[in-house]
N, C-alpha and C positions, 0 to 999 in steps of 0.2 A: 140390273145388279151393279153393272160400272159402273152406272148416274150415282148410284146409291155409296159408292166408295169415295166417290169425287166430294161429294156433300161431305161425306163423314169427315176427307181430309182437310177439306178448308176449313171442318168446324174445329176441329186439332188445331189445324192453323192459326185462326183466329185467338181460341184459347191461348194456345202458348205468348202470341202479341200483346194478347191481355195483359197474362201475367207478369209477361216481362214489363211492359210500362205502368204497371199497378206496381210491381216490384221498384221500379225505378222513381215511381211517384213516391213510396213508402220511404224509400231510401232516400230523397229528397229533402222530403219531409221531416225526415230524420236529423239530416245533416242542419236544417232549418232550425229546426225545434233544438237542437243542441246549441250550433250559435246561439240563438237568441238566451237560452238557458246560462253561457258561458257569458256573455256580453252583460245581461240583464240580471244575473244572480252571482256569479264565481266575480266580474271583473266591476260589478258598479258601484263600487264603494273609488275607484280611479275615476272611472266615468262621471262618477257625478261630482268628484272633486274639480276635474276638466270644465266640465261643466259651467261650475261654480266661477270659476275663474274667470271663464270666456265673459259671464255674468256681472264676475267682483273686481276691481282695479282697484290696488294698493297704491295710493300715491303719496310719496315722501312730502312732508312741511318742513321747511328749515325753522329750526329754533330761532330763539329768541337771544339774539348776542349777548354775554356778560356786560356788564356797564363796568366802568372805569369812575372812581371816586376818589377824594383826594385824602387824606390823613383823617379830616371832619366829615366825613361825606358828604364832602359835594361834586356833585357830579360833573365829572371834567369828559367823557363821553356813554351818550347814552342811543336809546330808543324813539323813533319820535315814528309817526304816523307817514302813511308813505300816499299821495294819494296820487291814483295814476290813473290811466285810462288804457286799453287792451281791447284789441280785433282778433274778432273770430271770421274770419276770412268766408267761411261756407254761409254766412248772416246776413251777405251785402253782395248784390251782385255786380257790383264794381266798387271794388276798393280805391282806386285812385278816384273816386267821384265822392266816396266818403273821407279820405283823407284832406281833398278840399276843402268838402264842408268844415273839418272838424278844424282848419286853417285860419279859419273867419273867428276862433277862437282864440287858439292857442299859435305861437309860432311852430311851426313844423321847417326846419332844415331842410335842403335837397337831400344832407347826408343822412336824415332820418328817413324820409320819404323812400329812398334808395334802398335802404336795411330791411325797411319794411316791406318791403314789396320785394325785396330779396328772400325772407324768408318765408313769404305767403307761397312763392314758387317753391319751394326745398321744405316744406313743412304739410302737413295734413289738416284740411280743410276747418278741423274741428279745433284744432288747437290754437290755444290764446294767446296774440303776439302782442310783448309790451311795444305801445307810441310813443308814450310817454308817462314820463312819473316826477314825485318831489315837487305836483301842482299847488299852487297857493290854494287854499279852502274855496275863495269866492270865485276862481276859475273854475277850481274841483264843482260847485255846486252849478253853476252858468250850463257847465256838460254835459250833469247830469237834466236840467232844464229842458235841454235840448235834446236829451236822448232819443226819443221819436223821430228824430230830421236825421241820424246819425247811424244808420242801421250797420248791425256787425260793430259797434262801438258797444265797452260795458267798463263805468266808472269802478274802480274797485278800492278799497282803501287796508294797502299792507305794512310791511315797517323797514324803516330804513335807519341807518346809523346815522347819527348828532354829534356834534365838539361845539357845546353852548360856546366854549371860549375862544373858537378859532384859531387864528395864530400865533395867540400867548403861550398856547401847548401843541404847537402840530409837530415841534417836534420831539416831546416827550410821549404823548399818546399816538401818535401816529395816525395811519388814515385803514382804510378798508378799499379795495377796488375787484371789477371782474376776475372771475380766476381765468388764468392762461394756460397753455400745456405743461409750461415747467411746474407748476401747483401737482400734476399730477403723477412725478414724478416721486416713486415714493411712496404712494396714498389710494387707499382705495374708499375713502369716505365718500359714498356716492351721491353725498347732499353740495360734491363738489359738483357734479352734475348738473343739479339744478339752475334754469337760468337765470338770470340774474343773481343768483349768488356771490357773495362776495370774501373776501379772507384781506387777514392785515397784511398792510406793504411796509410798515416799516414803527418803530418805536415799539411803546406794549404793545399794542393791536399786533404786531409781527411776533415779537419774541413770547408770548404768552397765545398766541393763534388757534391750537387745539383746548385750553383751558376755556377761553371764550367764547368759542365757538357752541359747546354743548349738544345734546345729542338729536338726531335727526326725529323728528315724531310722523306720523301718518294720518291718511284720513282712506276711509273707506268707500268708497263709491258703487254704485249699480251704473252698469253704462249697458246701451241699446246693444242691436249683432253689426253697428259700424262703428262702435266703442266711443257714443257721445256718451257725456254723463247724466241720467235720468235723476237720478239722488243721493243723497249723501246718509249710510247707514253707519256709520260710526266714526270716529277723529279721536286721536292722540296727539295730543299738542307739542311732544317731546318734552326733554330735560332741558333749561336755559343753561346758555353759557354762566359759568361761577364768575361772583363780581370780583373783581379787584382793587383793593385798598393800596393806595400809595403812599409812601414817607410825606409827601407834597404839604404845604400849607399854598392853597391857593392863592390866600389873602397876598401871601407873600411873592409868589410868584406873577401876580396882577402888577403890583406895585414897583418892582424888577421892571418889568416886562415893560412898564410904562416909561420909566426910568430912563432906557434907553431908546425911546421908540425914536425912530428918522433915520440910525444908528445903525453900522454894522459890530455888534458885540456880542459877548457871552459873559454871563453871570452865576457862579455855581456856590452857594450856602450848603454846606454840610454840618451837622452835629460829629462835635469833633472827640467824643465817645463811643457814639453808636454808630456811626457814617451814616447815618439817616440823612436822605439828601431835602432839603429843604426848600428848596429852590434850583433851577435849571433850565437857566434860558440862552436862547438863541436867536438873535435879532440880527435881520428881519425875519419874522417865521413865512407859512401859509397857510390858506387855509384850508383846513382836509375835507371840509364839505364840498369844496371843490372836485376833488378827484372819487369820492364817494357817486355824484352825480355827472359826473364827466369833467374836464376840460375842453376847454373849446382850443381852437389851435393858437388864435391871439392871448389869451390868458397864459397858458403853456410857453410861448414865446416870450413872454413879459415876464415868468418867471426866470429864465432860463438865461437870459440876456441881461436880468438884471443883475449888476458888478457889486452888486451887495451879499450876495449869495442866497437868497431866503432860502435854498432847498437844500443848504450845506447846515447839519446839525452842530455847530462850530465847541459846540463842549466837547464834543467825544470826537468830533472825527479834524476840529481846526489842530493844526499841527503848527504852535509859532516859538520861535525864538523865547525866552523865557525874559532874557537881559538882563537887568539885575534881582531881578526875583530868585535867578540863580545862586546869587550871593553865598545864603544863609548854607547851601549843601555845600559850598568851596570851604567856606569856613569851620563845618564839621568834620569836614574831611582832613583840613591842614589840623583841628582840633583832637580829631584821632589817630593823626600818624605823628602828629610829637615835632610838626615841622616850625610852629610858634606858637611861643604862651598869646594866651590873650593879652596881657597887658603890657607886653610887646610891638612898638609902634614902628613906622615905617614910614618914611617921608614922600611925602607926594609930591612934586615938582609940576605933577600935571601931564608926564608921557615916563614912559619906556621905551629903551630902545634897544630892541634888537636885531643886529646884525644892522643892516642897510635901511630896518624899519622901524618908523616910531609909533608905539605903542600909546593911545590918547586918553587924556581919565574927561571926562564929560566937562569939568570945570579948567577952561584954557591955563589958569595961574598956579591951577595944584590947590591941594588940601593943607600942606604942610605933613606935621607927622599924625599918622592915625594910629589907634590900636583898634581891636578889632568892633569893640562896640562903635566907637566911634567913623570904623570904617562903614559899618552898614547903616550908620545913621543920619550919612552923608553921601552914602554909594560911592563911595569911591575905587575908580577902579584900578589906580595904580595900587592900592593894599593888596587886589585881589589878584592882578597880574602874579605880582611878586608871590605871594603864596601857592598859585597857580603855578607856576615855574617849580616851587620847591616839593610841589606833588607828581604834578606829570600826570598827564590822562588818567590810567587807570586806576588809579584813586580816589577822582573823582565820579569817575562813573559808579564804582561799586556807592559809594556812597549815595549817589544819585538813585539807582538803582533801590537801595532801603527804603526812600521816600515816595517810592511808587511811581517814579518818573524811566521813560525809557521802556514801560510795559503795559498793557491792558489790564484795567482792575476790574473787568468781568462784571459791569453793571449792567440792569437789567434793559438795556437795550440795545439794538442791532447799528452796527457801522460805528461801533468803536477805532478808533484809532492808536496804535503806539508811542507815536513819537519817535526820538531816537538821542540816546545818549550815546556819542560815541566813544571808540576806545584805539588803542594803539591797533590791537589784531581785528576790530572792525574795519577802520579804513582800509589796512592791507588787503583784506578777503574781500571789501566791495571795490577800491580802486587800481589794487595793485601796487601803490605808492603807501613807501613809509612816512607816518606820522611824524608832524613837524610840530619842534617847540611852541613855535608862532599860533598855531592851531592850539595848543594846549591854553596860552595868554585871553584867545579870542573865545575859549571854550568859560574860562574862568570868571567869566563876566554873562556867561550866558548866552552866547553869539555862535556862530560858527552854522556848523554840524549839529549843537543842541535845538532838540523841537519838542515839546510838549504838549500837551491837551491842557485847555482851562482846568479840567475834570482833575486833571495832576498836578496839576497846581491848588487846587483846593485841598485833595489830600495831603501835600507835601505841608500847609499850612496848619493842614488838624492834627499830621503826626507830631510837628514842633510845639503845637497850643497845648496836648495834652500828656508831654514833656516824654515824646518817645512810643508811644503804641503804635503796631501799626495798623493802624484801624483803614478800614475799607467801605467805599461808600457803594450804597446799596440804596434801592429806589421800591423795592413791592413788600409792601407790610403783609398784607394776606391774598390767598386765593382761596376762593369758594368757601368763607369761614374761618380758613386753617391759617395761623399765624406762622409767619416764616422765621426761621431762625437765624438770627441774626450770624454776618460773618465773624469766625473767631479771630479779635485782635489780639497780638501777641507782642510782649516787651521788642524792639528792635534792639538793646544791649547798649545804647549810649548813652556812657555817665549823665545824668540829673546836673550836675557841672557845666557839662558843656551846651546842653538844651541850653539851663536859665544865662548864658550870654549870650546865644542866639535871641532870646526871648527881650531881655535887656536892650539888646539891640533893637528890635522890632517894636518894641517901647517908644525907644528917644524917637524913633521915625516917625512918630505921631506925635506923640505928647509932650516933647522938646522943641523949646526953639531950634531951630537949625535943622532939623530935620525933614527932610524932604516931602512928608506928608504932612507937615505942623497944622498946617489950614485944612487939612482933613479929619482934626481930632474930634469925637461925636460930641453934641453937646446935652450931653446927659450929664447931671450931677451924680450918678453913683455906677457909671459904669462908660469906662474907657477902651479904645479899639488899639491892639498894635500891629503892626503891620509892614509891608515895603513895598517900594515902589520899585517899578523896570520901564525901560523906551528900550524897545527895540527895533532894531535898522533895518530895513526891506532892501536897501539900495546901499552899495559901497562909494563912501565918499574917497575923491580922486585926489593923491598928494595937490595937483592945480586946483582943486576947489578949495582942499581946507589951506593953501597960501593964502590965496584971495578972499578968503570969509567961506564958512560953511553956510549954505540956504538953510532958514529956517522954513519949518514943516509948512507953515501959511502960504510961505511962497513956492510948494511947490503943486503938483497935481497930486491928487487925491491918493490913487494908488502908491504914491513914491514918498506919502509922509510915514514917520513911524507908527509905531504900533503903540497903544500904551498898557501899561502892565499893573495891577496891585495884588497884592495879598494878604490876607490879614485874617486875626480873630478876634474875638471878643468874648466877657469882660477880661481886660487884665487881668484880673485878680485871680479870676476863679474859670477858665475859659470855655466857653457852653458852642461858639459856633464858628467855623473857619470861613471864607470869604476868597472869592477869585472873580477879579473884573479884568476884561478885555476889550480896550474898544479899538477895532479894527485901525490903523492909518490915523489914530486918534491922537497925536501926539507926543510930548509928556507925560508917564507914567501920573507923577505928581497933579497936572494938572485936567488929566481925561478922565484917567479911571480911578483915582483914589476919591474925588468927590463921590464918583459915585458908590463905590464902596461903602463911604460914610454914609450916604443919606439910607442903601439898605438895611446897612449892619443897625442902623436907631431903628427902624423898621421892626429887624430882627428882636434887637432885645429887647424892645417895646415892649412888642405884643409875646415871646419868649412862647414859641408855640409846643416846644417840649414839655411844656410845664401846667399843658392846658389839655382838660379831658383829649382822648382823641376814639374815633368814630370804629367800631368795630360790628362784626356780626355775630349775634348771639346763639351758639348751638341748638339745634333743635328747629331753627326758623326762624325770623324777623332778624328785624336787626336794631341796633339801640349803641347810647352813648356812654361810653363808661371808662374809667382810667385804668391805663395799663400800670398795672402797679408794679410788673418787671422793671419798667423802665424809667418811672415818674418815682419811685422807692429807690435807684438808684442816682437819679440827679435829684434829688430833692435837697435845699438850704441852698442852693448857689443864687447869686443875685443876678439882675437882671434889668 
């Protein structure tokens, strides 16, 4: 009977174990079949977007840069084909044994060798490191030849930036280079990201940077579960940079650009209605294809060292002495304050003397008596002393100031310069010392403390041509289609009277005997240039040197000759284009820069490129040639 209780209870026993781990399996089960229901039904529309991902890699394309064209369209920076070579490091089981081989071709640097092998350590196995790029075709193809002996090498062909014209425009288009940290400051575009990408360092390419640039596109990829790429399921090419039309006539800026080439000068044609800038050089340039593709350290040093400046943009950023090109604003100024009639003369002796000093007019024996046409028609600068005296700095400055000298005209590109017209309460606040008469004398002539940009000197010569506007010069016709509006010129308020003597003057300086540019006058039979000439002084001459004879500029070193100065417009009659030459240490105004002035300005109103279709894009897409008739309906009948 006990046996029989025993049995019974281990079978209770047993049962209960049962059903607790049958319970506990159910409940398992449960909890199982729930995840999986939660996982597989409530949460996989996540799941399988994860998934997807793990699956799909979204990889950005850089667009396609806006190109840079000139007034006609032609193309002053473009697109061209990039053709490179790229290592996939996990391809090759020794990369420095491939980078050898691929040495027998192409030159490879330590410093590239070094880069590269730098980022194969700091980078993942799969990914494509640029060798090299910007191969000529028949290297590009030899590579490809070779591709079998080259393992982990793959020829690839992308796009890189172009300046067909090199350094005739490096420094109006400017260049493209890697981006750095400061790029990201600011910016979340993350096509900055990408490697070798590149953004403008300077000119349009700079000041126009996100217009050109245009929007980032994609491609879609399937990559394996170590994120190589298996295939390519879809590609959006993105939006291109919008192109850019410039005021430019090329023609014009070649033939400039030529003009002075060996030369350190600047040369600025502006339309002296529209400030459309027409030309805009700076010689010596570089070339921006250079820094697109690197500098090597010897190139970069030959820049940099060279006493010519090619990497100083000398329109906007040279800051020189004006000299007598300053003239024309003294004589406006004694014009508006009532200090002498024009036709009021003034004896030149050949000096002034004030106080302990003498004051010197360029011609040792004096002019005799000038009035004022005939003072600027012979630059003299005892006229201009004495007038200078009867105004006193701030006179001249406000005046100066009118003509757009002493300030930035906000043209359309970066590293502008001011200048500096001074004034009584200038000098005080930068030196602490009051302004001296003698500084007023040496101002009055253009010397001193006065610094200009060419750039201001070509507007000060379209505000006089086109008898008082103050027109503004401006360099970008359109972006992405859309035509820019031009800046608003506005009367400056000086009598029509006192222009046409200024203008008179700037006449006889050409087209008169005696006049300091005479041998500069165009020789066009129906259209004539006026103008003026300036030398100004780098170095002060010592009462001991001008006893003994002043050195002429041949005898001295390069850097300690004058400067030479002109400016001018054209035609007389009817005036369509203003003109500023500069050539560095070039001597005589008269004899450096007014020739070349002349040989432009026939150039200019040769070909009169205002008056000649000019290149635009037509709404909707394409683009085509056709006349602005805003602009061409407003100069139209003037000769040329």
């Amino acid at each position: 009977m006990a046996l029989d209780n025993r049995d019974e209870e281990k079978q209770k026993l047993f049962t209960r174990r049962a059903a607790v781990i049958g319970g506990g399996q159910l409940a398992l089960f449960t909890v199982l079949a729930g995840r999986m229901y939660y996982l597989q039904v409530i949460e996989s529309q996540e799941y399988e977007i994860l998934a997807e991902e793990n699956r799909v890699n979204v990889r950005l394309l850089p667009p396609l840069r806006g190109e840079i064209v000139d007034r006609f369209g032609e193309k002053l920076a473009s697109n061209r084909q990039n053709f490179r070579v790229v290592l996939i490091p996990e391809q090759t089981d020794d990369v420095e044994a491939t980078l050898e081989k691929l040495s027998e071709i192409i030159d490879i640097s330590e410093r590239t060798r070094k880069r590269v092998l730098r980022e194969v350590r700091q980078k993942r196995g799969f990914v494509p490191l640029t060798v090299a790029e910007n191969l000529e075709w028949e290297t590009f193809a030899e590579i490809n030849i070779h591709t079998p002996d080259l393992p982990g090498l793959t020829p690839e062909v992308g796009d890189t930036r172009h300046y067909p014209y090199g350094e005739d425009l490096a420094h109006v288009v400017g260049y493209v280079a890697a981006v750095t940290d400061r790029d990201f400051e600011g910016e979340d575009d993350p096509l900055l990201q990408l490697p070798g990408f590149r953004v403008g360092r300077s000119g349009v390419e700079r000041m126009l940077e996100k217009e050109l640039r245009g929007q980032a596109g994609n491609s879609r990829v399937e990559v394996n579960a170590y994120g190589r790429v298996i295939r390519e399921l879809a590609k959006n090419p993105g939006t291109p940079g919008d192109e850019v039309v410039l005021t430019l006539d090329m023609d014009i800026q070649r033939y400039a650009t030529e003009r002075v080439r060996g030369e350190s000068a600047s040369i600025v044609v502006m339309d002296v209605v529209t400030g459309e800038l027409v030309s805009i050089v700076s010689a010596p340039g570089f070339d921006p294809n250079l820094f697109n593709i690197g500098l090597s350290q010897a190139e970069w040093e030959g820049l940099t060292n060279n006493e010519l400046n090619p990497l100083v943009n000398k329109t906007l950023a040279g800051q020189y002495p004006p000299g007598s090109t300053f003239k024309m604003v003294v004589a406006l100024a004694a014009l508006d304050a009532g200090v002498i009639a024009p036709n009021r003369t003034i004896f030149c002796s050949g000096k002034v003397s004030l106080g302990s000093h003498d004051f010197h007019c360029w011609k040792r024996g004096g002019h005799g008596p000038m009035d004022m046409v005939d003072a600027i028609k012979h630059s003299c600068n005892v006229y201009f002393y004495e007038i200078g005296k009867r105004l006193g700095i701030d006179k001249i400055e406000k005046m100066a100031r009118r003509f757009g000298l002493g300030d930035q005209l906000a043209v359309d590109m970066a590293g502008e310069k001011a200048g500096n017209i001074p004034s009584a309460g200038w000098k005080r606040a930068t030196t602490g010392v009051p302004w001296q008469q003698g500084e007023t004398l040496n101002a009055s002539i253009g010397q001193g403390y006065v610094l200009t940009t060419p750039l201001q000197l070509a507007t000060m010569a379209a505000r006089i041509a086109n008898g008082g506007t103050a027109v503004r010069p401006w360099l970008v016709r359109s972006v992405g289609g859309q035509l820019r509006e031009m800046p608003q010129a506005v009367p400056m308020g000086i009598p029509p009277a006192h222009i046409s003597i200024i203008q008179r003057g700037m006449n006889e300086v050409v087209n008169v005997p005696g006049g300091t540019a005479f041998r500069s006058r165009l020789p066009l039979e129906n259209a004539a240039m006026a103008g003026k000439t300036g030398t100004a002084l780098v170095r002060r001459i010592s009462r001991e040197e001008r006893a003994r004879g002043v050195l002429k500029n041949d005898e001295l070193p390069w850097k300690f000759r004058d400067h030479a100065l002109f400016v001018g417009y054209g035609p007389v009659e009817n005036p369509r284009y203003a003109i500023s030459v500069i050539v560095d240490h070039g001597g005589g105004g008269s004899a450096a820069a007014a020739p070349v002035a002349k040989d432009v300005m026939t150039r200019v109103l040769t070909r009169d490129p205002m008056n000649m279709a000019a290149y635009e894009q037509v709404p909707g897409g394409g683009n085509g040639l056709s006349r602005r008739a805003a602009l061409t309906g407003r100069r139209s009948g003037g000769g040329g």
